[in-house]
C-alpha atoms as a printed R data frame, in Angstrom:
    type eleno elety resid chain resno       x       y       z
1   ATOM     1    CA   UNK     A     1   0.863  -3.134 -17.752
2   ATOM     2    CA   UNK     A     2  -1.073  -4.426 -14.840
3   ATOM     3    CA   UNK     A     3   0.028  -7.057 -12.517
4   ATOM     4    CA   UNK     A     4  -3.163  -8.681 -12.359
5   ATOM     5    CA   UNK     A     5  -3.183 -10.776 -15.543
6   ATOM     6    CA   UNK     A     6  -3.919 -14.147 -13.794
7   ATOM     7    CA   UNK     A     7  -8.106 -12.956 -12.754
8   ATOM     8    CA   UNK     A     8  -9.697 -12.119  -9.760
9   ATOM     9    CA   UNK     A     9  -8.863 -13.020  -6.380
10  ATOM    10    CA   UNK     A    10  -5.258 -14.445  -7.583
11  ATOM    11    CA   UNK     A    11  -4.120 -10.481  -5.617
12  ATOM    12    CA   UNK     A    12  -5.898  -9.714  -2.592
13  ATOM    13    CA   UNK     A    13  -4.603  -7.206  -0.593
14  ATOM    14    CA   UNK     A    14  -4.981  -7.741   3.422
15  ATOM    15    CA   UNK     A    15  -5.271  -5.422   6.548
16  ATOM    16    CA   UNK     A    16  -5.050  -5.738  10.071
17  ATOM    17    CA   UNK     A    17  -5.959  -3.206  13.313
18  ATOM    18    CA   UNK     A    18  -5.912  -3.711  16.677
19  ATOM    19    CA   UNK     A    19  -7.433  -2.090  19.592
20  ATOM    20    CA   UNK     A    20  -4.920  -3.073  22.042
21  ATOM    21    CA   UNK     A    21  -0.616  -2.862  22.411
22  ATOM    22    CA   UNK     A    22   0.469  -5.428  20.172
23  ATOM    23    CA   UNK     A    23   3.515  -7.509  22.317
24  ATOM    24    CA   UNK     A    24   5.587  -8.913  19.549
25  ATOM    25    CA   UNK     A    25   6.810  -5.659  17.613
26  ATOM    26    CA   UNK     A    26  10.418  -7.341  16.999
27  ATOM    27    CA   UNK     A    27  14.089  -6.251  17.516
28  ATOM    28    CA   UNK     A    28  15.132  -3.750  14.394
29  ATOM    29    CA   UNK     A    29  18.732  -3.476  16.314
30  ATOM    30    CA   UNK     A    30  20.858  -5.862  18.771
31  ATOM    31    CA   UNK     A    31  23.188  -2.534  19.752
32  ATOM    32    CA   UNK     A    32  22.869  -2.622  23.249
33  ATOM    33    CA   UNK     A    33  20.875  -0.066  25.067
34  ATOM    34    CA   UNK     A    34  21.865   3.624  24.843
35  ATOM    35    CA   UNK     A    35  22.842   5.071  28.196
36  ATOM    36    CA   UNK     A    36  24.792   7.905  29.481
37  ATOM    37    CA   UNK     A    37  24.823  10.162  32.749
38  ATOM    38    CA   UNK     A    38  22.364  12.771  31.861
39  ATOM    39    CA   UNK     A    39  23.371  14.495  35.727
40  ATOM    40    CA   UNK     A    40  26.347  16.103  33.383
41  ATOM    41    CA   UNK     A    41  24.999  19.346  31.458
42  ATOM    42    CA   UNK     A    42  28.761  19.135  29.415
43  ATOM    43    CA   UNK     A    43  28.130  15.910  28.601
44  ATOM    44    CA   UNK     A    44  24.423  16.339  26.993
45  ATOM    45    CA   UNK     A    45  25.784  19.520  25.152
46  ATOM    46    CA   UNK     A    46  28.693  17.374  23.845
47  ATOM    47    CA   UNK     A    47  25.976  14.432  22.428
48  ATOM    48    CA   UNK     A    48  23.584  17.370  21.211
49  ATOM    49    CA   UNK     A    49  26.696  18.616  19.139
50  ATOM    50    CA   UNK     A    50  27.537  15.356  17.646
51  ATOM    51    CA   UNK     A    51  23.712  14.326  17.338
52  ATOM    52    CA   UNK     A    52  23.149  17.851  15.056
53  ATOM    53    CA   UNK     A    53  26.120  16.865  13.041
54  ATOM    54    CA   UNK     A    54  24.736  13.333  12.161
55  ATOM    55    CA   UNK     A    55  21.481  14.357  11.333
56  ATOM    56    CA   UNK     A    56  22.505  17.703   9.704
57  ATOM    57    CA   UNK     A    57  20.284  20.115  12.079
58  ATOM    58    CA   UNK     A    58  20.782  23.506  11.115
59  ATOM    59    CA   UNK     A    59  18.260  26.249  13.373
60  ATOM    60    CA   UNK     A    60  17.752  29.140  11.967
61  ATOM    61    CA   UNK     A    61  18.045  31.785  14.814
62  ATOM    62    CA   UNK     A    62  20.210  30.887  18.336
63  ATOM    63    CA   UNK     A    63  16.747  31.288  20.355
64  ATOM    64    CA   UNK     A    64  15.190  28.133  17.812
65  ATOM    65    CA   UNK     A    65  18.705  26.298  18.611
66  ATOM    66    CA   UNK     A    66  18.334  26.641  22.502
67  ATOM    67    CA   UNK     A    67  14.662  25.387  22.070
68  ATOM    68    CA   UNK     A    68  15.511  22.293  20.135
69  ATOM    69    CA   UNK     A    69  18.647  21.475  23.266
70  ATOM    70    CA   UNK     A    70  16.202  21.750  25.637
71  ATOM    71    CA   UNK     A    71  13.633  19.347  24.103
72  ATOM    72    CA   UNK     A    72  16.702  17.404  23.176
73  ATOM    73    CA   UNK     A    73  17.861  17.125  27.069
74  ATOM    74    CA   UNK     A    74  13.981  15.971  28.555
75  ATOM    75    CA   UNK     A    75  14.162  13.041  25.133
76  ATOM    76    CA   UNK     A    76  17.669  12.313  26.275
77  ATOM    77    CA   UNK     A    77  16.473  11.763  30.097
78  ATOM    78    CA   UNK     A    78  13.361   9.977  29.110
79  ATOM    79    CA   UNK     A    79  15.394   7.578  26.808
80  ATOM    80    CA   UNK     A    80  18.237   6.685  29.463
81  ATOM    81    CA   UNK     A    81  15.261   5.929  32.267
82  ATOM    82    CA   UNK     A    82  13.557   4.115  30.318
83  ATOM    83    CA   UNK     A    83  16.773   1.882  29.354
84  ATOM    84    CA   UNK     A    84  17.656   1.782  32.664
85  ATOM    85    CA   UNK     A    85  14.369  -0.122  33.677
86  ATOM    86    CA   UNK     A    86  15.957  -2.925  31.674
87  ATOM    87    CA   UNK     A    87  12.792  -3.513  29.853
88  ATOM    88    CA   UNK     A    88  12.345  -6.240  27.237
89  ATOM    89    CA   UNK     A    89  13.282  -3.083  24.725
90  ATOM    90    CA   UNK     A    90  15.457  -0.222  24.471
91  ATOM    91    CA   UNK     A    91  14.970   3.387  22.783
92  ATOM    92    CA   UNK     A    92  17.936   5.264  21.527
93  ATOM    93    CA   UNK     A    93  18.652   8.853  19.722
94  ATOM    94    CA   UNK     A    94  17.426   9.094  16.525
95  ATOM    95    CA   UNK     A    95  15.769  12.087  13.981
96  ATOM    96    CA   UNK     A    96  13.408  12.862  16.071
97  ATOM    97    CA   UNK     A    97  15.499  13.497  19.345
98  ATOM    98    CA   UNK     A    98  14.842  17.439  19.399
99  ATOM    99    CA   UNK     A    99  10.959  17.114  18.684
100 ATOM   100    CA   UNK     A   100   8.580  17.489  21.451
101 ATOM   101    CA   UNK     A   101   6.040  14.135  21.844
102 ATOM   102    CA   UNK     A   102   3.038  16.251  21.021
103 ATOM   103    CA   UNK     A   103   4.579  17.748  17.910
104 ATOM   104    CA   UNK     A   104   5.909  14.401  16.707
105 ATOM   105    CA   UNK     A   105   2.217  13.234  16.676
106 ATOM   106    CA   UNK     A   106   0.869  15.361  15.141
107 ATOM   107    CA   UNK     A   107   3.535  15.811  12.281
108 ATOM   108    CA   UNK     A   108   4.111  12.025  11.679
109 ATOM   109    CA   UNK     A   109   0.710  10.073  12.816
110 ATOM   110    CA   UNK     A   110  -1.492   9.596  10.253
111 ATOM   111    CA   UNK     A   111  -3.414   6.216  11.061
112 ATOM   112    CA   UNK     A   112  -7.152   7.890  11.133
113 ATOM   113    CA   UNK     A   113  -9.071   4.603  12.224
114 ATOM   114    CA   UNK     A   114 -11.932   7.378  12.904
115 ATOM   115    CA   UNK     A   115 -12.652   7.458   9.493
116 ATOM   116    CA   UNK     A   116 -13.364   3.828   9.470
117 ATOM   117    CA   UNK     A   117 -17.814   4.836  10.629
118 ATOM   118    CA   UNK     A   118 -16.966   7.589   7.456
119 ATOM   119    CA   UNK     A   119 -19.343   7.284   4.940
120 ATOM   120    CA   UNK     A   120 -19.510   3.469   5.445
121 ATOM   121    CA   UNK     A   121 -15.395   1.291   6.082
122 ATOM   122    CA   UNK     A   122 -15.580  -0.645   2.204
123 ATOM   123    CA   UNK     A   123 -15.109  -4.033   2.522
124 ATOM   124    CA   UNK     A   124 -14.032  -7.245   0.480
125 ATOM   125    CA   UNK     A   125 -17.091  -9.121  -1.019
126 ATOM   126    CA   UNK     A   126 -16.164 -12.169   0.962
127 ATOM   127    CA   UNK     A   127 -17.537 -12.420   3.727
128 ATOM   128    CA   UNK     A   128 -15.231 -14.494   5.473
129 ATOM   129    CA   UNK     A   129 -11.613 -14.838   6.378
130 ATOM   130    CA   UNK     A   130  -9.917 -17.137   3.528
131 ATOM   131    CA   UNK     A   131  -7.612 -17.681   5.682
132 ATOM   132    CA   UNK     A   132  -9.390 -19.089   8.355
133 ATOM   133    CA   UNK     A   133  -8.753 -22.663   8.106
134 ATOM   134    CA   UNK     A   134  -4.914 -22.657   8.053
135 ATOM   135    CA   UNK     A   135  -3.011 -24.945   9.446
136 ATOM   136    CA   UNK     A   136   0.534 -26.246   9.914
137 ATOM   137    CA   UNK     A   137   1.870 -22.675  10.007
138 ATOM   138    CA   UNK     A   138   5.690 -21.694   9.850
139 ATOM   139    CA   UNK     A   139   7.995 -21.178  12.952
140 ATOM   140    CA   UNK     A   140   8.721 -17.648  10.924
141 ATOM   141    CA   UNK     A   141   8.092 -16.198   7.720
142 ATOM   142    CA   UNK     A   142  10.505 -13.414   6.910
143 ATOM   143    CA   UNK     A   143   9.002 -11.768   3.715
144 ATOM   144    CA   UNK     A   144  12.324  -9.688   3.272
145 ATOM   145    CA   UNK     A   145  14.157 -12.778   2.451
146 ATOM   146    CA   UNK     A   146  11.448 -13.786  -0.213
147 ATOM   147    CA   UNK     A   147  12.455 -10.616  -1.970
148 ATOM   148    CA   UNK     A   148   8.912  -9.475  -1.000
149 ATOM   149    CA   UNK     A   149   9.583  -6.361   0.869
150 ATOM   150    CA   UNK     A   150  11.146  -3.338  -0.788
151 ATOM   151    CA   UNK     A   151  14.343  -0.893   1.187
152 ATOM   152    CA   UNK     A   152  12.542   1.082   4.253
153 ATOM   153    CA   UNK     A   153  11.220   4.365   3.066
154 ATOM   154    CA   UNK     A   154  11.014   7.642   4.588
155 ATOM   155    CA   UNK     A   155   7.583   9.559   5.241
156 ATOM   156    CA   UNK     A   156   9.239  12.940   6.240
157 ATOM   157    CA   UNK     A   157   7.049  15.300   7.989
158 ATOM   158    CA   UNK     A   158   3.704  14.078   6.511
159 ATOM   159    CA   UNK     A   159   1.057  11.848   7.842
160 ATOM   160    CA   UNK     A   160   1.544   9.681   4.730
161 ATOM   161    CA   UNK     A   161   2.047   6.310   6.774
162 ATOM   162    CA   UNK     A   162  -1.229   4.957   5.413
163 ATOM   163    CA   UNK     A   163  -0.548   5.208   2.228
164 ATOM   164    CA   UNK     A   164   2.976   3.379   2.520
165 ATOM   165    CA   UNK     A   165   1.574   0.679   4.696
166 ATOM   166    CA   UNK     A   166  -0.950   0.301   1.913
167 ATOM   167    CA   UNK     A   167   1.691   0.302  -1.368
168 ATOM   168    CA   UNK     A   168   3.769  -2.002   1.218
169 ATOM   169    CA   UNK     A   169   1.371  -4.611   1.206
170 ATOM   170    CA   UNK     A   170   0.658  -4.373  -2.910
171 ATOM   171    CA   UNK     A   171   3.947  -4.516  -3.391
172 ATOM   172    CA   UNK     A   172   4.302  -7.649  -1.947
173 ATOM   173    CA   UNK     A   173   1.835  -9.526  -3.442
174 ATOM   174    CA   UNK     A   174   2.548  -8.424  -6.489
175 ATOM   175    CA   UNK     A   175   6.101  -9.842  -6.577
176 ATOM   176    CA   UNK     A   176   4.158 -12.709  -5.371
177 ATOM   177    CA   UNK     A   177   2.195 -13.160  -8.254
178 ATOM   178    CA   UNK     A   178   4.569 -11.531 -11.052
179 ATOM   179    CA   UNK     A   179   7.728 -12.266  -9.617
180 ATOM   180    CA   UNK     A   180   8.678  -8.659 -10.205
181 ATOM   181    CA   UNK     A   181   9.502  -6.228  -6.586
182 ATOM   182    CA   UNK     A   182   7.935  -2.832  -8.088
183 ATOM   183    CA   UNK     A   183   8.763   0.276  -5.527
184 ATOM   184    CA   UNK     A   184   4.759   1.828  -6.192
185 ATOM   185    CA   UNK     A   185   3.598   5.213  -5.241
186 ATOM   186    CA   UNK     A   186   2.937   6.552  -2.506
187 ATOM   187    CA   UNK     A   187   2.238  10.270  -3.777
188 ATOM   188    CA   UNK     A   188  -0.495   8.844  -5.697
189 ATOM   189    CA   UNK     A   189  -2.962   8.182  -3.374
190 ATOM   190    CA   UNK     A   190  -1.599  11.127  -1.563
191 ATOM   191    CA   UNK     A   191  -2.340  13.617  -4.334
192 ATOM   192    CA   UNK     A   192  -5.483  11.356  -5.731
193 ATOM   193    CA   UNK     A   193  -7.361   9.293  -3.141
194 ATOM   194    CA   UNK     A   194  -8.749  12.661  -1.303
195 ATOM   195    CA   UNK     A   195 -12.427  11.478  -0.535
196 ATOM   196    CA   UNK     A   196 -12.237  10.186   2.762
197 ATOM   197    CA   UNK     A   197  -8.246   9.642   2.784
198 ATOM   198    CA   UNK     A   198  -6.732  12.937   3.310
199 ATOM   199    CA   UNK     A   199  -3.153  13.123   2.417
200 ATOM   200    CA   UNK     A   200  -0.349  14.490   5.134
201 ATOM   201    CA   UNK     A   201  -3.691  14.624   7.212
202 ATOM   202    CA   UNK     A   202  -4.161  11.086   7.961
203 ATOM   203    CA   UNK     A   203  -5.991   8.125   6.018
204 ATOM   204    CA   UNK     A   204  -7.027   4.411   6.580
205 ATOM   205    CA   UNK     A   205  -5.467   1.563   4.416
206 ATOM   206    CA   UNK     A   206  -9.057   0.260   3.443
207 ATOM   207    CA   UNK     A   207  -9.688   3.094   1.446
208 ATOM   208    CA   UNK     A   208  -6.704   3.481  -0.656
209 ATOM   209    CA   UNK     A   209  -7.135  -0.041  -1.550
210 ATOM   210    CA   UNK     A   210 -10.241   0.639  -2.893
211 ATOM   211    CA   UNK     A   211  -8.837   3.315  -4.491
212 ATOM   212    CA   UNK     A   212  -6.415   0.845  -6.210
213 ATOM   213    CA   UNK     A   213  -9.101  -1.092  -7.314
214 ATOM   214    CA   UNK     A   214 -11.649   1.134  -8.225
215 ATOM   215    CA   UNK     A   215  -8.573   3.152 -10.347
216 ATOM   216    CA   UNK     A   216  -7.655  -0.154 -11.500
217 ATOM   217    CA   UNK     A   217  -3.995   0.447 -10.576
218 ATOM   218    CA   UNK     A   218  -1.220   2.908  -8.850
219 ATOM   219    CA   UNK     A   219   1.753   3.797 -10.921
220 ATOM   220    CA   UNK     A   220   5.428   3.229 -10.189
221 ATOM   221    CA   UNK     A   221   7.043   5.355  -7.747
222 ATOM   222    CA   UNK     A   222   9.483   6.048 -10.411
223 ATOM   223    CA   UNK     A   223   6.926   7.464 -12.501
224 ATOM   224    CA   UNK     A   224   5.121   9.416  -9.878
225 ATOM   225    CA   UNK     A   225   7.504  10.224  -6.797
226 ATOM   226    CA   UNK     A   226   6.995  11.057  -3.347
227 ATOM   227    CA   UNK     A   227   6.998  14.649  -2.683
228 ATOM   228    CA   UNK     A   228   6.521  14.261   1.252
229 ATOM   229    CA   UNK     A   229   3.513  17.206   0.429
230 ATOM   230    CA   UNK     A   230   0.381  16.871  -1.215
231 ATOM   231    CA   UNK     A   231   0.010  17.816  -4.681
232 ATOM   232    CA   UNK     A   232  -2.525  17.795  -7.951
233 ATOM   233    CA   UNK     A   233  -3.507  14.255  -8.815
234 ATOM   234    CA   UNK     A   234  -1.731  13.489 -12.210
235 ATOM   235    CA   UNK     A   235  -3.560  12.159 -15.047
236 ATOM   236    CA   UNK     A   236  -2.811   8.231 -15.806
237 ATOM   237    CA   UNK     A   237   0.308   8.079 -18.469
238 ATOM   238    CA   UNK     A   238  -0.588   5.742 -21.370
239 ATOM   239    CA   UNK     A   239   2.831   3.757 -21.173
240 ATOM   240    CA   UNK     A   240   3.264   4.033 -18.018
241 ATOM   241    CA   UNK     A   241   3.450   1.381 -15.906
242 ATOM   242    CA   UNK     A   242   0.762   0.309 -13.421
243 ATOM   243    CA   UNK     A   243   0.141  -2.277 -10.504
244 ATOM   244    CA   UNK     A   244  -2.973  -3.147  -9.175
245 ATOM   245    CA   UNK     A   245  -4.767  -6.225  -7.040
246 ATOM   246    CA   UNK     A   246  -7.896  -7.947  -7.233
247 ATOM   247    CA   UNK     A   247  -9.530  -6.541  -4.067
248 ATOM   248    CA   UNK     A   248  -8.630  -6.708  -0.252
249 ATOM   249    CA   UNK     A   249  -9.731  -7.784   2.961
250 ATOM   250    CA   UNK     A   250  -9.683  -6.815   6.274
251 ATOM   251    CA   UNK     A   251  -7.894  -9.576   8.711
252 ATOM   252    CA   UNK     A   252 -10.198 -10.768  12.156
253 ATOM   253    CA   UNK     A   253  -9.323  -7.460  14.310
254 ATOM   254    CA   UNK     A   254  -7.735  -8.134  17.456
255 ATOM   255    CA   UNK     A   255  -6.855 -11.507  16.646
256 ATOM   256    CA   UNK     A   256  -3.497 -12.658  16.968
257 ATOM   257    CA   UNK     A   257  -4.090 -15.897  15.087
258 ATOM   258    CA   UNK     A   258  -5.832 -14.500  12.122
259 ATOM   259    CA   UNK     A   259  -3.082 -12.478  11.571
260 ATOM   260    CA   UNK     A   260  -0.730 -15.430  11.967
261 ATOM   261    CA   UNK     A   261  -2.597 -17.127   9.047
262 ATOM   262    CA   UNK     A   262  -2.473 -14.145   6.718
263 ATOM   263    CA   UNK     A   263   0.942 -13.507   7.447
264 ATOM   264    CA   UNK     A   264   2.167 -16.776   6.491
265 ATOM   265    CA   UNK     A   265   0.824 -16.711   3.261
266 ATOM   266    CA   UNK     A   266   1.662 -12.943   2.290
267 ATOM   267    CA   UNK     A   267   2.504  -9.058   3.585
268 ATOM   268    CA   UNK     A   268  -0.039  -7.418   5.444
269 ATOM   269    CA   UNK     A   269  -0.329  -4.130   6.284
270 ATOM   270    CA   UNK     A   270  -0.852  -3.172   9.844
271 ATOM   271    CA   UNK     A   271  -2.106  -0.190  11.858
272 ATOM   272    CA   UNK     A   272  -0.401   0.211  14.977
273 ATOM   273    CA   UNK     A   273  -1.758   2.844  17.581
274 ATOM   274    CA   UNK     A   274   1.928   4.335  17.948
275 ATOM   275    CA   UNK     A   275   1.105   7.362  19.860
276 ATOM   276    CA   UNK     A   276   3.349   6.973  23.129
277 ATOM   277    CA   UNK     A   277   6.558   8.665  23.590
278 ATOM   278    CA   UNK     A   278   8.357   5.456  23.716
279 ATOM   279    CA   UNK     A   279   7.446   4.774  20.169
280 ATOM   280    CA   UNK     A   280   9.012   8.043  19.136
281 ATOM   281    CA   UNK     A   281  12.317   6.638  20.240
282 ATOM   282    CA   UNK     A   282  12.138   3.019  20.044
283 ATOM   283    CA   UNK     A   283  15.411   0.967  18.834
284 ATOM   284    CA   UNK     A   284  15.313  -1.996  19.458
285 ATOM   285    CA   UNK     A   285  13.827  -5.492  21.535
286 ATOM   286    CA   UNK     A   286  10.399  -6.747  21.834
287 ATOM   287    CA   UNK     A   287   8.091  -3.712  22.575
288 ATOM   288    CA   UNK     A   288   5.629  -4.193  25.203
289 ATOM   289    CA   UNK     A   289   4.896  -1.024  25.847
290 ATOM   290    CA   UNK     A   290   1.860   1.371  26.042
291 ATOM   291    CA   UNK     A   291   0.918   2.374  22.453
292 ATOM   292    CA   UNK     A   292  -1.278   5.468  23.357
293 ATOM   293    CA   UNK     A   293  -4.451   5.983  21.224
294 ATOM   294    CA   UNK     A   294  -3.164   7.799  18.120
C-alpha cells in the first residue's frame, strides 16, 4: 500500500538548515542541573562505577578501562563548569560520558551539508515557499500530542541521523494524511540510497527524499529493520507495506519565520550543526550555545 492515495502535493515532505546556532532548541528535562565536586578523585571513581553500571560498559582489557575514566573525568569537569555558569541550559552524564569530543563526531555526526554543491542539491518543482503567506500562527504546536511523532529512536554508532530526520518527517505527514503513525525505515535508505547519501558516512535529507520519491516509497521499519551498519539494499517485497510522499521542499534557510510557518502546519526535519562539546552532553534548558560546524 502507499500512503499517497489522495494525488500529488496532498504529502510534501519539508526541510530546514541553518547556517547559524539556532536559540530555541527546548528543554528535553526539568531535573535540575547535574553538579558535584569534581576536586574529589573518590568521588569521580564512585560516579564512574555507578555510571558503567547504568549504561552496561564492559572494557575489554584494564588499560581500555583506565582510558575510558580518564576521558570520563575531563567530560565530568567540563559538564559541572559549564552548569556552574548557570547558563540558560544544563548538560548532564549520559552514553556518551567516556567518549572523547573528537571521537563522538566523528562516530555520531552525519549531517553532510557539503554534499548539498554534489552533483546538483534536487529540489521541489515549486519554486516558492507554500507556506509563505501564513498567518495567524499558533502560540505552540506540539506534533507529539497530535500522535504525529513516533518513540525517540536510537542511531548507535552510525552517522545515520539523516536518514532518521528524513523518515521522521514522512512519518508525520503521513499520519497526517492517512491517519495511520507508521515507524518507516531507516536501514533503507541506509543500505539503498548510496549515490550521493552515504550510509554511517553521512547524508543530506534532500536526497533521501528524492530517493522516496523517485523509489516511490520506503518500507516499514518492521519489514526492513535498522541494523545500526550498512548492508545490501533489499529488493521491494510485493505485500509489503510501503509509505511514500508526493515530493518535498526545502524551507527559506536561515529563516526563523519560514520555519515557523511550516512547522505549524506539519513535522519538519531539521539539520542542526551539533558539533560542539556541549551538544555531546546537553540535558536540558534552552540551548544557546555554540553549535560548531559539523
Amino acid at each position: 500500500m502507499t500512503a499517497n492515495s489522495a494525488g500529488p502535493g496532498d504529502q510534501f515532505a519539508y526541510f530546514w538548515i541553518t547556517d547559524s546556532c539556532p536559540q530555541t532548541v527546548k528543554a528535553i528535562s526539568q531535573q535540575p542541573p547535574f553538579e558535584e565536586d569534581v576536586a574529589l578523585p573518590s568521588r569521580i571513581l564512585e560516579l564512574f562505577s555507578s555510571w558503567s553500571v547504568k549504561h552496561s560498559k564492559v572494557y575489554v582489557t584494564p588499560k581500555e578501562k583506565v582510558r575510558r575514566y580518564e576521558v570520563f573525568r575531563q567530560n565530568l569537569k567540563h559538564i559541572v563548569e559549564t552548569n556552574r555558569r548557570n547558563g540558560s541550559y544544563w548538560l548532564g552524564l549520559n552514553q556518551f560520558a567516556d567518549v572523547a569530543h573528537e571521537e563522538f563526531k566523528a562516530g555520531y555526526l552525519g549531517l553532510s551539508t557539503g554534499l548539498a554543491g554534489a552533483g546538483g542539491r534536487p529540489r521541489a518543482p515549486t519554486t516558492a515557499f507554500r507556506y509563505e503567506a501564513a498567518v495567524d500562527l499558533p502560540w505552540e504546536v506540539d506534533w507529539r500530542k497530535k500522535g504525529a511523532v513516533t518513540p525517540v529512536k536510537n542511531q548507535g554508532r552510525c552517522g545515520s541521523c539523516w536518514a532518521f530526520s528524513t523518515v521522521a518527517a514522512v512519518e508525520g505527514i503521513n499520519q497526517m494524511v492517512t491517519g495511520r503513525l507508521e515507524s518507516l525505515s531507516e536501514q533503507e535508505l541506509m543500505d539503498c540510497d548510496g549515490t550521493l547519501d552515504h550510509g554511517c558516512g553521512g547524508g543530506l535529507m534532500d536526497f533521501a527524499y528524492a530517493y522516496i520519491v523517485g523509489n516511490q516509497g520506503i518500507h516499514t521499519d518492521a519489514d526492513y529493520p535498522y541494523l545500526m551498519e550498512e548492508g545490501d539494499c533489499k529488493e521491494k517485497q510485493p505485500h509489503s507495506k510501503v509509505v511514500t510522499i508526493s515530493g518535498y521542499e526545502d524551507v527559506p534557510e536561515n529563516s526563523e519565520v519560514s520555519l515557523l510557518k511550516a512547522l505549524a502546519h506539519q513535522p519538519v526535519s531539521v539539520g542542526i550543526a551539533a558539533g560542539s562539546r556541549d551538544f555531546q552532553f546537553y540535558k536540558g534548558g534552552v540551548f544557546e550555545g555554540t553549535c560548531g560546524t559539523q
